[in-house]
C-alpha positions in Angstrom: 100.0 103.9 68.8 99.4 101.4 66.4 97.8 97.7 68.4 100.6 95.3 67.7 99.7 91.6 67.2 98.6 88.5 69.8 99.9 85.2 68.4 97.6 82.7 69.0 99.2 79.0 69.5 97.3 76.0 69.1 98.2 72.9 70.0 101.2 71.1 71.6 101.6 67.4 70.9 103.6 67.0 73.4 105.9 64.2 73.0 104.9 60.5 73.6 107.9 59.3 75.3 108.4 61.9 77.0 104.9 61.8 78.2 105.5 57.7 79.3 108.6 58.9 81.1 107.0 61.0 83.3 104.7 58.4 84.1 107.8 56.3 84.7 108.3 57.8 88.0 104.3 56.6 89.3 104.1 53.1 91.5 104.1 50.4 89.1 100.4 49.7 90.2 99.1 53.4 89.4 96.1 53.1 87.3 97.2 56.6 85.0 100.3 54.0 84.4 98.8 50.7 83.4 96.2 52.5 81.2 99.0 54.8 79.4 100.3 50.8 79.0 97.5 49.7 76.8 99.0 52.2 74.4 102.1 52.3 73.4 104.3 49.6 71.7 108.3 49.2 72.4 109.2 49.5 68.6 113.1 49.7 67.8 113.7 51.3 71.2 111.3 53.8 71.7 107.5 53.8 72.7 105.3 54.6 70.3 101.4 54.8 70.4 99.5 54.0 67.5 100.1 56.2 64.6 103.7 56.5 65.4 104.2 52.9 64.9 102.7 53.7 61.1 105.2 56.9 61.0 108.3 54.4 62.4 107.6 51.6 59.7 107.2 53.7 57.1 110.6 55.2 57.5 111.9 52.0 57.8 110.5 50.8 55.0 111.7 53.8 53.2 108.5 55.2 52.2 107.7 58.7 52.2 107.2 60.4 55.8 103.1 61.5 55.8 103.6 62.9 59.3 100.9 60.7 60.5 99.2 63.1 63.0 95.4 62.3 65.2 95.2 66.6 65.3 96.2 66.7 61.8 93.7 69.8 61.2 93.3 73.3 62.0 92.7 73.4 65.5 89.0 74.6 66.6 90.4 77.6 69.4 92.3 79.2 66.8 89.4 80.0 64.4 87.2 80.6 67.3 89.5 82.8 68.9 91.3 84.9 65.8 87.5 85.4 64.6 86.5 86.6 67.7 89.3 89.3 67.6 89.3 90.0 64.0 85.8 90.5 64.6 86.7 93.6 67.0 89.6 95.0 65.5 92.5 93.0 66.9 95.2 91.7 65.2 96.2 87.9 65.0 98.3 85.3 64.0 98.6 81.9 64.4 100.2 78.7 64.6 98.2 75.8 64.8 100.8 73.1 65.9 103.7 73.9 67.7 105.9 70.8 67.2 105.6 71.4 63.8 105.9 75.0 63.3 108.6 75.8 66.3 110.7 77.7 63.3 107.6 79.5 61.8 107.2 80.6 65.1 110.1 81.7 66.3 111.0 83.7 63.2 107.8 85.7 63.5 108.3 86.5 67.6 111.9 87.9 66.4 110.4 90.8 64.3 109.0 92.4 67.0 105.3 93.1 65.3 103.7 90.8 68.2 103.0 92.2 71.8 101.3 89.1 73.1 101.0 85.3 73.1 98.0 83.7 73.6 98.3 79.7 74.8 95.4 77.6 74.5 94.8 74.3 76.6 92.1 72.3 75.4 93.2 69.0 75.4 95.9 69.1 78.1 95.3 67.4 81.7 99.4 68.1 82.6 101.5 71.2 82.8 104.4 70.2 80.9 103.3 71.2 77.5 101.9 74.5 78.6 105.6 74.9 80.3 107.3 73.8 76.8 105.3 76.7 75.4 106.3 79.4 77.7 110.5 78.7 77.7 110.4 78.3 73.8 108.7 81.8 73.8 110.5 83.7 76.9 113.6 82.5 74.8 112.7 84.0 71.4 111.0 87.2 73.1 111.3 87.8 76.6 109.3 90.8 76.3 105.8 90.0 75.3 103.0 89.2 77.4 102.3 85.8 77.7 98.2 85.1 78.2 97.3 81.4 79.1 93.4 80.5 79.0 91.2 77.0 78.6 90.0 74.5 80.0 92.9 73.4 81.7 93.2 76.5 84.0 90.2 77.2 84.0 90.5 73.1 85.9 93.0 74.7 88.2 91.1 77.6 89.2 88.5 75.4 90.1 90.1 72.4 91.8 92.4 74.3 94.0 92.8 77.0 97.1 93.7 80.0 96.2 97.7 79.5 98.0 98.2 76.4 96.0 96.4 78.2 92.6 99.6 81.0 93.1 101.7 77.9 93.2 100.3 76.3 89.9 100.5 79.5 88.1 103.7 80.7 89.1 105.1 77.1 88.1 103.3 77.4 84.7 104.9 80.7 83.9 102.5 82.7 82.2 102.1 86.6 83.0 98.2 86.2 82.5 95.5 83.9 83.1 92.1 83.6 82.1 89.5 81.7 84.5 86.4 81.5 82.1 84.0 79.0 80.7 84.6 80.3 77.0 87.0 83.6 77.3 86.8 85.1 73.9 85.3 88.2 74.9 88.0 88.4 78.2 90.7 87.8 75.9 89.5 90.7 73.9 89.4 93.0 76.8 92.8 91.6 78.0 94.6 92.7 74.5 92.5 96.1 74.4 93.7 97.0 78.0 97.3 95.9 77.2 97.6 98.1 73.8 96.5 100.8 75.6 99.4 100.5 77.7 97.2 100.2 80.9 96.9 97.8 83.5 95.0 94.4 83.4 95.1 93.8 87.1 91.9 93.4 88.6 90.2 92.6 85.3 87.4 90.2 85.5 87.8 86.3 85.1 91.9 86.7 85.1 94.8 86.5 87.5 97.6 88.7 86.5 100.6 89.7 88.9 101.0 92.8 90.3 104.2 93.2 91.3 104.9 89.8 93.5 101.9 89.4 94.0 99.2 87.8 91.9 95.4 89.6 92.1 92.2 87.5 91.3 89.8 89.4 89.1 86.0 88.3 89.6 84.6 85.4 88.8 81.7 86.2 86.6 80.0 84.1 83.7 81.0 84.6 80.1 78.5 83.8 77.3 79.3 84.7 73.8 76.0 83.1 71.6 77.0 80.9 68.5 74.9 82.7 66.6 76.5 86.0 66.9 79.8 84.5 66.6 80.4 82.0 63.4 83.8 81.6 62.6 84.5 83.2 59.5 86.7 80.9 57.9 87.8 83.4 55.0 90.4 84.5 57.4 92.3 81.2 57.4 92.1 80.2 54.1 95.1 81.8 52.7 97.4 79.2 54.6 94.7 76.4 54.0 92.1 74.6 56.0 92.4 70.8 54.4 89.9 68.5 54.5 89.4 67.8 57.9 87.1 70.4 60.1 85.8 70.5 63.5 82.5 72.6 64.0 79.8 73.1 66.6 76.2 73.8 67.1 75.8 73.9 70.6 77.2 74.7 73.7 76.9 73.0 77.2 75.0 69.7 77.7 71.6 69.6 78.9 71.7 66.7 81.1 73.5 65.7 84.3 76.0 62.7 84.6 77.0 61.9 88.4 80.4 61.6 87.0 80.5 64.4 84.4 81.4 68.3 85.5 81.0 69.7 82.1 77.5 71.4 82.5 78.6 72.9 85.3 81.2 74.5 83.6 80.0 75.5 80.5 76.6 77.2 82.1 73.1 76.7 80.4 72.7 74.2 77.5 72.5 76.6 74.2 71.8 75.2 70.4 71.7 76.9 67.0 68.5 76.8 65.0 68.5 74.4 61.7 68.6 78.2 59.7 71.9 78.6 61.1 73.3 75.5 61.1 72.7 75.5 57.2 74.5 78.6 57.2 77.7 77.1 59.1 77.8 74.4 56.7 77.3 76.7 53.8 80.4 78.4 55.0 82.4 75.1 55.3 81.1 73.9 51.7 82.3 77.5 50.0 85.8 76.5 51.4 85.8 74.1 49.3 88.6 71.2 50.5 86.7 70.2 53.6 85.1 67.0 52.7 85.1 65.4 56.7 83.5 67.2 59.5 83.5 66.4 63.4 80.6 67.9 64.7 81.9 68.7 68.4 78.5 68.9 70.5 78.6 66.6 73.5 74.8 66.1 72.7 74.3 66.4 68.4 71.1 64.7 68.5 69.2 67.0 71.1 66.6 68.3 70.7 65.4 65.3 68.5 63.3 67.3 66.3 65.9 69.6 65.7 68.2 67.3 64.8 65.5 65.5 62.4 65.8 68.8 60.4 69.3 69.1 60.4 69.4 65.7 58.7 67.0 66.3 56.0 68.5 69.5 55.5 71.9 68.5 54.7 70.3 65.8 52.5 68.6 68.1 50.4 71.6 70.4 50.4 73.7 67.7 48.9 76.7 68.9 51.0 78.0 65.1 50.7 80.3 65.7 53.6 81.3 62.2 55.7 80.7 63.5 59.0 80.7 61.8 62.9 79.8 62.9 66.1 78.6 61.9 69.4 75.2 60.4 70.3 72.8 60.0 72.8 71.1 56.7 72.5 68.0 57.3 74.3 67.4 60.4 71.9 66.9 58.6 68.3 65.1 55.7 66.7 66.2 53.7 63.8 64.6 56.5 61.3 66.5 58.7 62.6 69.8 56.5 62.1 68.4 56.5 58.6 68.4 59.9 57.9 72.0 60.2 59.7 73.2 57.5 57.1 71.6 59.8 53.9 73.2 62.8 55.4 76.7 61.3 55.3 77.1 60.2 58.8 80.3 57.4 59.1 80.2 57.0 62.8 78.8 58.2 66.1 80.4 58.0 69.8 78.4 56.9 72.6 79.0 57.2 75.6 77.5 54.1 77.1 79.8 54.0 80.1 77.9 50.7 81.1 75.7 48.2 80.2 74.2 47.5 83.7 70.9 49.5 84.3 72.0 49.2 87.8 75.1 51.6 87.2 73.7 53.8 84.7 70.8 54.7 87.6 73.6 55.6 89.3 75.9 57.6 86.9 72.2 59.6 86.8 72.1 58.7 82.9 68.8 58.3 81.2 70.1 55.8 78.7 69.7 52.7 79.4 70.9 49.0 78.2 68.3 48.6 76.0 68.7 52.1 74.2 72.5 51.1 73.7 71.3 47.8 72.3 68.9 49.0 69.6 71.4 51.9 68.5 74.2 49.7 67.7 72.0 47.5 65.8 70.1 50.2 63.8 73.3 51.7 62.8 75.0 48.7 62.0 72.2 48.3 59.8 72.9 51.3 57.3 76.8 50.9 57.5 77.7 53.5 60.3 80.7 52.5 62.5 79.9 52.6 66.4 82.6 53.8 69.0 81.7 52.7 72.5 82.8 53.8 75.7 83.2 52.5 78.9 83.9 53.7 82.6 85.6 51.1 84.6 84.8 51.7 88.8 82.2 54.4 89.5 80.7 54.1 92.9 79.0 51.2 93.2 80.3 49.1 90.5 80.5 45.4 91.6 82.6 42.1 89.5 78.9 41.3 88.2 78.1 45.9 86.7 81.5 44.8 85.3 80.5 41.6 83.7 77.5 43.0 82.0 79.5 45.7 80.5 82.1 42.8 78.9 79.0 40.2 78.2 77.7 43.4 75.8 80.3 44.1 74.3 80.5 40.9 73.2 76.9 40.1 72.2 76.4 43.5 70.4 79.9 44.2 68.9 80.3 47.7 68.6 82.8 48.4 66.1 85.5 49.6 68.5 85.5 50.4 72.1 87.4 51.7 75.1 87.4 51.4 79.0 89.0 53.5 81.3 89.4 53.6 84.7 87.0 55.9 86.4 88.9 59.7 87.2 87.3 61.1 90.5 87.3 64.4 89.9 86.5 66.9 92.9 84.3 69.2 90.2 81.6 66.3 89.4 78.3 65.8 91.5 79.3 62.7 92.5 81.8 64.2 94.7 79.1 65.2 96.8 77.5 62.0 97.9 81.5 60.9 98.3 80.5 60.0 102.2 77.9 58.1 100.8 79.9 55.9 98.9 83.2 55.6 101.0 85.1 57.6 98.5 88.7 58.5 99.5 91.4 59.6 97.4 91.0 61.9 93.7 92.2 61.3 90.5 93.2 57.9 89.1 94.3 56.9 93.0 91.2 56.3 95.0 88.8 53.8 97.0 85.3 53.5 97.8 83.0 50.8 99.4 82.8 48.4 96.6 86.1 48.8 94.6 89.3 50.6 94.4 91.3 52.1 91.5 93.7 49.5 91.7 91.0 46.3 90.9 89.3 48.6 88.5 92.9 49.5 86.6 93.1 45.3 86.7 89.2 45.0 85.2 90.1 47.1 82.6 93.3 45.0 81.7 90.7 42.2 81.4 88.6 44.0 79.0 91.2 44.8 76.6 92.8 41.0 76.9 89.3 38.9 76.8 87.3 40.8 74.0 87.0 38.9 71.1 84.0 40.6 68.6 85.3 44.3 69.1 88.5 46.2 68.4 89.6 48.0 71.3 90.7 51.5 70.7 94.2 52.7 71.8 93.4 56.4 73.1 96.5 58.4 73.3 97.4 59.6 70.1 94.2 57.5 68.9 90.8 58.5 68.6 87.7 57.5 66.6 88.5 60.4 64.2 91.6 58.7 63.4 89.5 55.7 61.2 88.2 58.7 59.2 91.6 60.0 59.0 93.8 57.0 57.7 90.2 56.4 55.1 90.8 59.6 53.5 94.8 58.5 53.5 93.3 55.7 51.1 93.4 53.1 53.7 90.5 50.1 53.2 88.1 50.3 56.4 88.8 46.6 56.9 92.7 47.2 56.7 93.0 50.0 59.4 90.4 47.8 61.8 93.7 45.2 61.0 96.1 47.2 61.7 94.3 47.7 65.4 94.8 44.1 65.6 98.1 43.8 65.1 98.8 47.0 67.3 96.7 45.4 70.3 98.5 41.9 69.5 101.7 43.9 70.0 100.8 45.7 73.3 99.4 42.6 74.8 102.6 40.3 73.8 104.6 42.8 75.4 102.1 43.0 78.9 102.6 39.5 79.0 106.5 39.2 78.1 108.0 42.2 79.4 108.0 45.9 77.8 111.7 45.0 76.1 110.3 41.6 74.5 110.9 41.5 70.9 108.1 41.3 68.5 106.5 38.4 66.6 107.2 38.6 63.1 103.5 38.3 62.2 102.7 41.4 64.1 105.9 43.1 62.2 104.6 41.8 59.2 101.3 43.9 60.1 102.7 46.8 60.6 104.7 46.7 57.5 101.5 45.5 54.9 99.4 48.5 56.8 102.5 51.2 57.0 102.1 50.9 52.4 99.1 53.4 52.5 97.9 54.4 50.1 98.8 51.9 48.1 98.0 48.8 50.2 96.6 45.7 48.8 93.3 45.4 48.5 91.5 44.5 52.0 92.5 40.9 52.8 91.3 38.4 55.3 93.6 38.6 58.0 94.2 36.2 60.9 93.1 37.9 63.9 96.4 38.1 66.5 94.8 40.2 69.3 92.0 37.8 69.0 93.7 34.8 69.3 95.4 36.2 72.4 91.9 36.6 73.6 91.3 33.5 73.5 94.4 32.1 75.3 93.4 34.7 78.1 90.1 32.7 78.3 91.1 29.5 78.9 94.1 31.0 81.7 90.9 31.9 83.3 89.0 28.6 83.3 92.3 27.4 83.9 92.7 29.2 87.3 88.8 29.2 88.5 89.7 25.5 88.8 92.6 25.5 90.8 90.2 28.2 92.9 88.2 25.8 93.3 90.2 22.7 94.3 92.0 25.0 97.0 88.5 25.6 98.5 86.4 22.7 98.4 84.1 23.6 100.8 83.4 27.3 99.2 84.2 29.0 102.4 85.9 31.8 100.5 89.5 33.8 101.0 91.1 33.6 104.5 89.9 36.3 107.4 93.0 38.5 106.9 94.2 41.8 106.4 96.8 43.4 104.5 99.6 44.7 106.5 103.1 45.6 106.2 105.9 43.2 104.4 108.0 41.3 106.9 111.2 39.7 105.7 112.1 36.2 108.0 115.1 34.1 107.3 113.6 30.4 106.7 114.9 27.8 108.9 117.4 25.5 106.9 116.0 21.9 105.7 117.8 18.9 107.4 120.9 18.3 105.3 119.8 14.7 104.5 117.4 16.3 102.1 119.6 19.9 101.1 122.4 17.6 99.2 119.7 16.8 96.6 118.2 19.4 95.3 119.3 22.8 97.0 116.0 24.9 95.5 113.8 21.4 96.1 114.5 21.2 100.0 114.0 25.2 100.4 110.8 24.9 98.8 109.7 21.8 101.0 110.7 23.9 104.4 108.8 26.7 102.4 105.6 24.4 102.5 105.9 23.2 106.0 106.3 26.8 107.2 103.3 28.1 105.1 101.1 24.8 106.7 101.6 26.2 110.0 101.1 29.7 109.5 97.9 29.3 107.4 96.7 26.5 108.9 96.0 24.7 105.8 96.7 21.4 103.8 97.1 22.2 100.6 98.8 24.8 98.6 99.1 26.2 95.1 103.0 26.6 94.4 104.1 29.2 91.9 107.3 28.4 90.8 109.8 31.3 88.9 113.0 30.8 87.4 114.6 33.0 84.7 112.5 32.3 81.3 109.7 30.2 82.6 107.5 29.3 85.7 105.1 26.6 87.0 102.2 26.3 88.6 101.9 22.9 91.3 99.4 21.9 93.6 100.4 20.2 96.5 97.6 18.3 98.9 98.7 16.9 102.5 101.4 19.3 103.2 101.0 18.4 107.4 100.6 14.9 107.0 103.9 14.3 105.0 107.0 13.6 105.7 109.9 16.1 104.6 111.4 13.2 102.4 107.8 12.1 101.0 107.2 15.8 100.2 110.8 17.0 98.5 109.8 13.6 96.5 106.5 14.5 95.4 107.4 18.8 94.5 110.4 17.0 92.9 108.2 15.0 90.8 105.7 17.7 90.3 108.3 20.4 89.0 110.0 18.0 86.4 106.8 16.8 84.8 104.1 19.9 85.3 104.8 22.0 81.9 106.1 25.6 81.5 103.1 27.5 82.6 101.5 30.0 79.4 102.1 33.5 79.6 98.6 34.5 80.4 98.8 32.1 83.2 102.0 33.9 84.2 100.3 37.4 84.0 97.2 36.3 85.9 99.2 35.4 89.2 101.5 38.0 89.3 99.0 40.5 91.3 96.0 40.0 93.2 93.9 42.4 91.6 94.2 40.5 88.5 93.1 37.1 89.5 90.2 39.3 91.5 89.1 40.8 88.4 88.4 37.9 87.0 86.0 37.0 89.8 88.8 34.1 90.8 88.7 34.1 94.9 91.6 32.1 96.4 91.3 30.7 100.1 94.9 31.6 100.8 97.7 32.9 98.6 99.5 31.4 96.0 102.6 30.1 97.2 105.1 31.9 95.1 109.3 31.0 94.9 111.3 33.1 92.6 114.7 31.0 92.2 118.0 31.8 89.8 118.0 35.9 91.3 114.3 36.0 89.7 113.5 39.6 91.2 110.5 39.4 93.1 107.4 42.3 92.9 107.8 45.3 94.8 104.3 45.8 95.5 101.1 43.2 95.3 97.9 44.7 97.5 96.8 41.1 98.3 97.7 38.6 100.4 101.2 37.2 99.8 104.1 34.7 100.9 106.8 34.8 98.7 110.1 32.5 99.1 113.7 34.2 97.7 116.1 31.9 96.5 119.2 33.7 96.0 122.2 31.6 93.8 124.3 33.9 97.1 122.8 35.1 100.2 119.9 34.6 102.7 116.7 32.7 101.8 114.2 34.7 102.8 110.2 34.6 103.5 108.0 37.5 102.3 104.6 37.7 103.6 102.6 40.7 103.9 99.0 39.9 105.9 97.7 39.8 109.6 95.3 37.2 110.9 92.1 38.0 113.3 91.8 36.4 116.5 88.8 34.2 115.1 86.0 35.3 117.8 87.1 39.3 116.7 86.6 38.2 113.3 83.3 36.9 113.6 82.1 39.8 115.6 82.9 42.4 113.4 86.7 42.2 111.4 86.3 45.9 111.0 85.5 47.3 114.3 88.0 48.9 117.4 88.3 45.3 118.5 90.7 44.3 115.3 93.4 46.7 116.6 94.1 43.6 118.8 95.0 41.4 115.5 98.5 40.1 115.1 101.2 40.1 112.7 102.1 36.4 111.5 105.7 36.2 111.2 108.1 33.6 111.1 110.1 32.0 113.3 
């Protein structure tokens, strides 16, 4: 019988508001949600990340649709793969983005010539794509086999038992599954067994069901060499390769990050000799459109020497490629940078993850500050754009790791960076010392000794509101390859790093005024001068919005460490409490000599004499919210007034004290945020939302809130316990603090 084909689909960008929609249903202090936050912008309705907001102005600016797309290329896995089977007489074909090729697609299932699908998962960390895959194919073909391989699953495999795996892979609805480090070769004996009409139950490195009831082959190592397997691009020429390629040279990574699973995965760190590499790039010149390369090896400039070679021969080759890749800082000297910058190189990643030696001991990196230092410089040097990245909360990370990361990225302005919230991840070493370090939880949802993934979702907030001499990277839908990408669209370099302005001067207007707030017209205007690719205006000063935001953010800062500090004049530092569960009391009601005045005035005065008795204090910062604005009061001698002298004096205070600025605003509205600005308050901030003002659901700090209602109950909010002062002193933590009470009013 003749093999029938195995289509091979690529990749699935799933859709972006669909994607922010599941993410909708998290707590609104999830860290997955508040990083998704930093980017996307509420654009005529819908929530766009940054190269949608280009698409969306150019069709309303009626220009002609580009398709903007940051995997606008043939997708690595599907060379790889179809080579691979061509290679041993198996029949492929391919589509390389599913969004845009769902008719192709469906068309070619319906004539019956293909017996399998094969869905790759390289870039996903969710089902939902995967599960988008499977109905649009069960619905054009029910009958053929549907094989599902990668990264992800192979994730899956890894990270769960094997009752809950059944569950993941029943869900995903594949018939299928390939558990392997690469796969190519247990792909090819998956297709060889199925068009011989036998059985792949049992086979090695898959999961496939028999009957109801799914059987685990073995879990053995895969290793298919580089050398023996170049991608021969000749078979994917006929439908066009562009200019944009991804290639590697190695496989693996030959170090171990605390933080970092991959070498685990991927087996033994493996590298192609300079020989072969010149014959890759040989292949990729003779194709003749490709004219930008990603080099895709987590560590391109190791082993030095090596790579030394590799320079000087693409140099003397004249390939004049523009190419990027990652780098390890600790692994090159300016020379080197040189030779980089005569090979074509237009920008390197690194990884810096932080700029405190401290940390980096820690993360078991052999990089250190000053490596990161002397890179960027040296490359800045001969005109290669630097990418940094940063973790935000790895065990042990402290306010001051965090401040050296910020202070760098400041002094040594890296092109563009990024800092995301450290991912737990069961799979990495660190996992292993997790008693060590008080780690509890997984994912973006966890706590250990000296930080938790709610303060370290705030620090990175601060990082993309405060930094002034770098342009902060959206990342979904946004990568470093996308500068290369809208340059060979014919945007200026300066233009697109403008455009990233206005994008994070949209995304921060709207953190600050609420996801629905319109947008400034200077940021519109933005979007529409960068939208004319390619026939902008030539590059242009521009006034820097994000920046200036940056600055505002600054002063709310300074502006707040002072109030801090007039709370707590003796520096003694936040109350002994603990956060416990919210209690709702019904206020007792002022005298009515001082309720015919000013109805929201005399609440707030019984507010103050309540909150001086509970927290034993005498003076208070007051945050007042009213639909459209707020302000911030301080009021001193709370005990020792009278209820008339005090209505007088808040009275006073709210009519003259102006509308307080939004960054102000955003500071105060969580704990975590005033916190990761090293700003330590010796009791809450009084806070009143008046006029039906909705007040948070959720705040992990220390709060007393007053509800004002135009109808209904007034209401006091607080959400902390006091210790008994002797059990605090002994030890706050111990059995003893069991015996602490809940404050509640009266």
């Amino acid at each position: 019988m003749q093999n029938k084909k195995c289509m091979i689909i690529g990749f699935n960008d799933f859709s972006f508001d669909d994607y922010c929609q599941m993410l909708d249903q998290l707590a609104p202090e999830a860290a997955a949600k508040r990083d998704l936050r930093l980017a996307f912008v509420n654009y005529e309705g819908t929530r766009f990340h940054a190269l949608g907001v280009l698409n969306k102005t150019r069709e309303r600016e009626g220009l002609a649709n580009l398709n903007l797309n940051n995997a606008d290329f043939l997708w690595p896995v599907v060379m790889v793969l179809g080579t691979y089977l061509e290679k041993h007489g198996l029949a492929f074909d391919y589509v390389n983005l599913f969004q845009n090729e769902k008719d192709d697609l469906e068309e070619k299932l319906a004539s019956g010539t293909f017996n399998t699908v094969v869905i790759t998962t390289t870039l996903y960390v969710m089902p939902h794509p995967v599960q988008e895959i499977v109905d649009f194919v069960r619905s054009c073909a029910p009958q053929v086999q549907i094989i599902i391989g990668g990264p992800y699953i192979s994730g899956l495999f890894k990270a769960h038992d094997r009752e809950m795996l059944v569950d993941y892979l029943s869900v995903l609805g594949g018939d299928i599954y390939i558990n392997s480090n690469e796969g190519e070769d247990t792909l090819r004996q998956v297709l060889e067994t199925l068009n011989q009409n036998r059985s792949v139950v049992g086979l090695s490195r898959t999961a496939a069901l028999d009957g109801d009831t799914w059987v685990f082959g073995a879990d053995e190592p895969e290793y298919n060499e580089l050398k023996e397997n170049f991608v021969n691009y000749r078979l994917f020429e006929p439908r066009g390769i562009g200019r944009f390629l991804s290639t590697r040279t190695a496989k693996s990574c030959p170090y171990a990050c605390a933080f970092c699973g991959f070498p685990q995965r991927a087996g033994k760190y493996r590298y192609l000799s300079t020989s072969d590499v010149e014959r890759e790039l040989d292949a990729v010149k003779a194709i003749g459109t490709v004219d930008t390369l990603t080099f895709l090896d987590d560590t391109f400039n190791v082993p030095k020497q090596r790579f030394r070679e590799i320079m000087q021969m693409m140099i003397d080759n004249q390939y004049n490629f523009k190419w990027n890749s990652f780098y390890r800082s600790d692994q090159g000297d300016p020379e080197t940078i040189a030779l980089m910058a005569r090979a074509g190189c237009e920008g390197v990643f690194l990884g810096i993850e932080s700029a405190s030696d401290k940390m980096l001991a820690l993360m078991r990196k052999t990089s250190r500050r000053k490596n990161y230092e002397q890179a960027i410089s040296a490359f800045r040097s001969v005109g290669i754009a630097t990418h940094a990245s940063f973790i935000i909360g790895f065990p042990g990370e402290t306010l001051d790791t965090v401040q050296e990361s910020l202070d760098f990225i400041e002094t040594f302005r890296p092109d563009t960076f990024r800092a995301q919230v450290w991912y737990c991840d069961p799979l990495t070493p660190i996992w292993n010392d997790r008693e060590k370090y008080g780690i509890t939880g997984s994912g973006f949802d966890w706590s250990h000794d000296t930080m938790n993934s709610e303060l370290a979702a705030s620090i990175t907030e601060r990082f993309f509101l405060t930094a002034q001499h770098s342009t902060w990277l959206p990342q979904f839908g946004f990568e470093q390859w996308s500068l290369f990408y809208l340059h060979r669209q014919g945007m200026e370099q300066g233009n697109i790093l403008g455009y990233l302005d206005g994008f994070n001067a949209a995304v921060k207007h709207q953190l600050l005024h609420g996801d629905d707030a319109e947008l400034p017209g200077s940021i519109i205007d933005r979007f529409k001068f960068s939208a004319h690719l390619p026939a902008q205006s030539p590059a242009l000063p521009q006034p820097g919005l994000s920046m200036e935001s940056a600055a505002h953010f600054k002063a709310a800062e300074a502006r707040l460490q002072a109030w801090a500090a007039w709370l707590d004049p003796q520096n003694l530092g936040a109350l002994p409490v603990h956060i416990g569960e919210q209690t709702k009391t019904v206020l007792s009601r002022p005298e009515e000599r001082v309720i015919g005045r000013d109805h929201n005035v005399a609440w707030i005065v019984a507010f103050l004499k309540h909150a001086c008795s509970i927290l034993q204090g005498e003076r208070f910062l007051l945050h007042y919210v009213v639909q459209g604005s707020a302000r911030l009061i301080a009021i001193d001698d709370v005990g020792g007034s009278s209820e008339a002298a005090l209505y007088d004096h808040v009275a006073t205070l709210l009519a003259q004290t102006p509308v307080l600025d939004s960054h102000d605003n955003y500071l105060l509205s969580h704990h975590s945020r005033l916190s990761a600005c090293g700003i330590v308050l010796r009791q809450p901030v009084l806070r009143v939302f008046a006029d039906d003002v909705v007040a948070p659901t959720f705040d992990s700090g220390l709060y007393m809130h007053l509800l004002l209602p135009s109808n209904g109950q007034v209401r006091v909010l607080s959400n902390f316990v006091r210790w008994v002062p002797e059990l605090h002193a002994a030890n706050a933590k111990s059995a003893l603090a069991e015996q602490a009470v809940f404050v509640r009013v009266q």
